[in-house]
Every structure is written in structure tokens, then in C-alpha cells.
MARTORTI-218865 format. One record per residue (C-alpha): residue in one letter; chain; z negated, x negated, y. Coordinates in nm, 2 decimals, m for minus. Example, Ala and Ser with C-alpha at 12.3 -4.5 7.8 and 13.67 -1.06 7.14 Angstrom:
2
<residu A | chaine A | pz m0.78 | px m1.23 | py m0.45>;
<residu S | chaine A | pz m0.71 | px m1.37 | py m0.11>;
***
This chain:
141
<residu X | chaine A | pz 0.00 | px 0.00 | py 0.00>;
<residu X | chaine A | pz 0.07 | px m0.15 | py 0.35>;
<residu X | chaine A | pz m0.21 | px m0.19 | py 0.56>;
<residu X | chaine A | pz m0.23 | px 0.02 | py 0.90>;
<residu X | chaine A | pz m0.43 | px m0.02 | py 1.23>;
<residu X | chaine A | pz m0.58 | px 0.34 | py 1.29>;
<residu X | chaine A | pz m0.65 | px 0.37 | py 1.67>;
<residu X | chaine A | pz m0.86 | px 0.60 | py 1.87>;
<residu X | chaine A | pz m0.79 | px 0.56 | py 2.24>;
<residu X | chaine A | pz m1.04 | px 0.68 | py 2.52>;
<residu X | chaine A | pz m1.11 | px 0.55 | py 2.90>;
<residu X | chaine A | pz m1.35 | px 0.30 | py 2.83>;
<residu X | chaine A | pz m1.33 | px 0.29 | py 2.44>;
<residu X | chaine A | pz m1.10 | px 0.18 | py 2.15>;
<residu X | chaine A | pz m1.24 | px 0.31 | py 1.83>;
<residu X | chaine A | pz m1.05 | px 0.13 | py 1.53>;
<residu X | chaine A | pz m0.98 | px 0.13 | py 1.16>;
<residu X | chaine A | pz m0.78 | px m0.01 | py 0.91>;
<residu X | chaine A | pz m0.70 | px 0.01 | py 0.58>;
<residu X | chaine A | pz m0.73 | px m0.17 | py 0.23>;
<residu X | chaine A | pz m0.42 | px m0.23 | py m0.03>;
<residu X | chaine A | pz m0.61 | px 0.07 | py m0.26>;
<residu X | chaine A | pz m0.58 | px 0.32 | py 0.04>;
<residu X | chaine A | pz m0.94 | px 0.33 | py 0.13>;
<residu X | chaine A | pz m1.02 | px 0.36 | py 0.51>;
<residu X | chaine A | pz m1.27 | px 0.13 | py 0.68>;
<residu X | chaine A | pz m1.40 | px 0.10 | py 1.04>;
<residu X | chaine A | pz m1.32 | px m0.23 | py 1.21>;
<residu X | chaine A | pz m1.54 | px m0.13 | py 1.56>;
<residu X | chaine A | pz m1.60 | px 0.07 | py 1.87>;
<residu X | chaine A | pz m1.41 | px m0.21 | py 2.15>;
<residu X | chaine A | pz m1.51 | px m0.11 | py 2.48>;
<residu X | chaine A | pz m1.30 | px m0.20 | py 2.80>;
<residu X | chaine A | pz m1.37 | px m0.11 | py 3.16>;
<residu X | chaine A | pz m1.27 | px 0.24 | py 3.28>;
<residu X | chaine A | pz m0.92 | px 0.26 | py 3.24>;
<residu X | chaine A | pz m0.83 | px m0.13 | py 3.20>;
<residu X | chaine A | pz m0.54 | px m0.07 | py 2.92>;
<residu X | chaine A | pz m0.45 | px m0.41 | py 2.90>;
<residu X | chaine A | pz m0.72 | px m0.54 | py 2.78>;
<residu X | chaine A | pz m0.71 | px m0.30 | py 2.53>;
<residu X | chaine A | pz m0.36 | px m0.36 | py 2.45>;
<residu X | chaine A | pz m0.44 | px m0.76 | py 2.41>;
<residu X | chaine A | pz m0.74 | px m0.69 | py 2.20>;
<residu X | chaine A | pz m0.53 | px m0.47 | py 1.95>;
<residu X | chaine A | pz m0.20 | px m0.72 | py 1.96>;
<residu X | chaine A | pz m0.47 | px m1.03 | py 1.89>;
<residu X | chaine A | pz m0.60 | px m0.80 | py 1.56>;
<residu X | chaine A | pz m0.28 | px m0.73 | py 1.48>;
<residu X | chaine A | pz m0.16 | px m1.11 | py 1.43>;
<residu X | chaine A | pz m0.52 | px m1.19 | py 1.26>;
<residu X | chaine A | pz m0.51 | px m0.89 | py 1.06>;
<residu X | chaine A | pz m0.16 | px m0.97 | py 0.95>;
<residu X | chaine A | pz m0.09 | px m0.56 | py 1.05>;
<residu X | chaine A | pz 0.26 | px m0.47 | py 1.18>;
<residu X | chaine A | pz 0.17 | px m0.06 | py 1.15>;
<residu X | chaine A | pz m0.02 | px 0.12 | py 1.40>;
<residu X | chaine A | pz m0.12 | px 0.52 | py 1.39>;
<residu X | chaine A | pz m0.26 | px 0.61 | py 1.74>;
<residu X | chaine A | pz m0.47 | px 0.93 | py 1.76>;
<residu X | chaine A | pz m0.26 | px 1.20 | py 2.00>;
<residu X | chaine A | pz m0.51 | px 1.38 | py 2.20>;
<residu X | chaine A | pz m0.40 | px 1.79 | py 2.23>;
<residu X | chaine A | pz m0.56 | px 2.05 | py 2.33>;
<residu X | chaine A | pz m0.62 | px 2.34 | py 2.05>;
<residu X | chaine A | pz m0.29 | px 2.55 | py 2.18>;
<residu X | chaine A | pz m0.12 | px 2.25 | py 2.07>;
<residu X | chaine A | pz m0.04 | px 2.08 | py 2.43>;
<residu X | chaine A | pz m0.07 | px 1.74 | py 2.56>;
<residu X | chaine A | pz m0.41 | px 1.71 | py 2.75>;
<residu X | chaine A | pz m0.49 | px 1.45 | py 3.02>;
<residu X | chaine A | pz m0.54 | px 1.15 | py 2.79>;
<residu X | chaine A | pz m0.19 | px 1.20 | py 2.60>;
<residu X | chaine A | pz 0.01 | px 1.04 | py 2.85>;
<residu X | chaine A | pz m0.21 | px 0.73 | py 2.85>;
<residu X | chaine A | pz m0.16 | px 0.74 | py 2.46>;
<residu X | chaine A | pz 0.22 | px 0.74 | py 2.50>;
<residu X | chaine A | pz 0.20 | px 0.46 | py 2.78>;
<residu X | chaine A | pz m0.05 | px 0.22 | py 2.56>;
<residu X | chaine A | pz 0.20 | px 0.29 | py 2.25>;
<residu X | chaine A | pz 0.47 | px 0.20 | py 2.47>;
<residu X | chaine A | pz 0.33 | px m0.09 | py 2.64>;
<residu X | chaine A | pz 0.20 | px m0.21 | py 2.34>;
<residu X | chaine A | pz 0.60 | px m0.19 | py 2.18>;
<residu X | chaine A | pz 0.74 | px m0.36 | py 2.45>;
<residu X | chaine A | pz 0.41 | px m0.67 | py 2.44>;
<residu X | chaine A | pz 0.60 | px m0.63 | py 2.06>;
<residu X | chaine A | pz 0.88 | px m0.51 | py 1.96>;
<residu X | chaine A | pz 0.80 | px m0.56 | py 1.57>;
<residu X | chaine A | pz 0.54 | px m0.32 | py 1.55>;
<residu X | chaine A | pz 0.57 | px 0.02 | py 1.44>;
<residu X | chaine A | pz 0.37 | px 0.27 | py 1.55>;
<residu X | chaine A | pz 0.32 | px 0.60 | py 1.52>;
<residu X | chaine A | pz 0.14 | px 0.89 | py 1.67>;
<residu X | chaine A | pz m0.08 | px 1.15 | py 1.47>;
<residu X | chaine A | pz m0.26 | px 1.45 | py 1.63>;
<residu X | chaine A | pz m0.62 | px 1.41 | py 1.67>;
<residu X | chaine A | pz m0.71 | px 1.74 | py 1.75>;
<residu X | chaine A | pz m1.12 | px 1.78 | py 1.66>;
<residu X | chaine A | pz m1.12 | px 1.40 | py 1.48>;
<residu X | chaine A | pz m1.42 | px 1.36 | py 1.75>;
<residu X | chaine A | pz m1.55 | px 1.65 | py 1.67>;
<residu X | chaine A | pz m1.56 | px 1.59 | py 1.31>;
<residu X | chaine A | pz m1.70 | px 1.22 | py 1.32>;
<residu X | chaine A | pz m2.00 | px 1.34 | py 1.55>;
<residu X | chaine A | pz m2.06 | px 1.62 | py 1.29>;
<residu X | chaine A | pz m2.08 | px 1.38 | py 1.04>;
<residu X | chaine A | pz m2.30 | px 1.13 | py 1.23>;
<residu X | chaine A | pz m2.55 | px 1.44 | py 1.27>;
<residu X | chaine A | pz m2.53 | px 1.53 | py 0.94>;
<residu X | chaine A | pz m2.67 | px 1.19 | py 0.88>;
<residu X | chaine A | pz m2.90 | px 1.23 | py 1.12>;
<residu X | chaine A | pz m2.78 | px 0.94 | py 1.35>;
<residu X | chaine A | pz m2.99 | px 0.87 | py 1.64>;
<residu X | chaine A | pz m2.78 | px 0.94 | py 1.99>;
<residu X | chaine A | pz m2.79 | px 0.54 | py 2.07>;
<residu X | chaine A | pz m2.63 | px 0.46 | py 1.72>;
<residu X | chaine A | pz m2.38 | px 0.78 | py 1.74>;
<residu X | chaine A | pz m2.21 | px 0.62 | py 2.06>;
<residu X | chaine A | pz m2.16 | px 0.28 | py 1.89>;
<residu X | chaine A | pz m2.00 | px 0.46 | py 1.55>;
<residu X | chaine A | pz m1.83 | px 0.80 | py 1.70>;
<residu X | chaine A | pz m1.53 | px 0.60 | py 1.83>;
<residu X | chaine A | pz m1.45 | px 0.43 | py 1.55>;
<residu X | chaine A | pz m1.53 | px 0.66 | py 1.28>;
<residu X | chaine A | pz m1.28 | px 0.93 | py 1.50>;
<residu X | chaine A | pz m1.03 | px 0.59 | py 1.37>;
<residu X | chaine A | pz m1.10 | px 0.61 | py 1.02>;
<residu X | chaine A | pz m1.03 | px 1.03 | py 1.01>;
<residu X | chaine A | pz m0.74 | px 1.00 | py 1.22>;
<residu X | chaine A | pz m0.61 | px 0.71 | py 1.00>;
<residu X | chaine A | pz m0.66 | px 0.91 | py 0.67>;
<residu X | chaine A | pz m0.54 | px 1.19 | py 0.82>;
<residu X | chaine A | pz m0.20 | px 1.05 | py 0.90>;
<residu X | chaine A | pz m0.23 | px 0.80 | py 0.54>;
<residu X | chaine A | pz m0.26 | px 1.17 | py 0.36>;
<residu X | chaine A | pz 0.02 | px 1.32 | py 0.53>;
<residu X | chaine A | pz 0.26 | px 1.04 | py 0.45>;
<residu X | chaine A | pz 0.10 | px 1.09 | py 0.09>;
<residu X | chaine A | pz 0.00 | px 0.72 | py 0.03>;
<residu X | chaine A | pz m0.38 | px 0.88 | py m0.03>;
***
């Protein structure tokens, strides 16, 4: 199975995830980045990407529940396309992340996870489900 960079994208967060060669989905970490600075985002993810040895990336698409872009889907589609032209040999794709946060903070309370440790995990365990969501719709799970 190819390995795959599973990002979740926010203002001052970059939750991410990867995968193993048996499909299983693992948190890498919650990156943090001042509000809005994309670029250093963008360099952290393209430095991962030559140390991880990854060419694949899934980004989570935010929507709102009618189906429509909300306000952080443009800055989605601007990192995806900054990052593609930083390099061209990636491939990455997009993957709706409608309720991914929702789900991971669910999770985090149903392990009771104190609010302090919930910040640090909710990013990048929103990575891991949108990365196995988009890993079981291409049916490699």
C-alpha cells in the first residue's frame, strides 16, 4: 500500500497523519504555525514529505453541512495549490471533512481527555479520520 500524508488544515494548526504499508492510520502531530502564516506550514509539510519519503497527500475539505465551501475552503485549495507548485511531484487530493472534528473530540471525550490534552490531539486525530476516510473510499482499507 503507498503511504499518504493525511492533513488537517486550520488557522494556527496543521493536524497530521500518515499511513503504514498494512493500511493502518497513525497520528504524526498537532504542528502549530502563527495565525494564518501558510508558508510555514507548507515548508513543514514539504520537509515531511522528503523525510517521510511520501509523494501522496489527502487534505481535509472544510464544507459546511448543505455541502458548500465554508470560509477555510479557499485557504485549503490555496495551500494544496501552493504546496503543487513548491512541488510539482506531489499528488494530492482533497477529501471532505465535514464533522472529522466533530468526531475526533467525541472520541477524546469518550476517553475522557482532559481539555489541555484534547487541544494537543483533536487536530491530529481529525488527520487520521480524514485520512481513513478518504484510504476507505479509494478501497485500500
Amino acid at each position: 500500500m503507498e503511504k499518504y500524508l493525511g492533513l488537517d488544515l486550520g488557522t494556527t494548526t496543521l493536524g497530521i497523519a500518515t499511513n503504514d504499508y498494512l493500511g493502518f492510520v497513525h497520528g504524526v502531530e498537532t504542528f502549530r504555525f502563527d495565525r494564518n502564516q501558510y508558508i510555514v506550514a507548507r515548508k513543514h509539510v514539504l520537509e515531511l514529505c522528503d523525510k517521510m519519503m511520501i509523494n501522496k497527500i489527502v487534505i481535509g475539505l472544510p464544507k459546511h453541512l448543505n455541502n458548500t465551501p465554508s470560509e477555510m475552503s479557499e485557504n485549503v485549495l490555496r495551500f494544496k495549490e501552493d504546496l503543487l507548485k513548491a512541488n510539482p511531484n506531489l499528488t494530492i487530493d482533497l477529501c471532505d471533512e465535514r464533522l472529522s472534528t466533530v468526531s475526533a473530540h467525541k472520541s477524546l471525550n469518550e476517553l475522557n481527555v482532559n481539555h489541555k490534552q484534547r487541544k494537543d490531539s483533536v487536530d491530529r486525530i481529525a488527520a487520521c479520520i480524514i485520512l481513513d476516510t478518504y484510504l476507505a473510499m479509494k478501497g485500500n482499507k
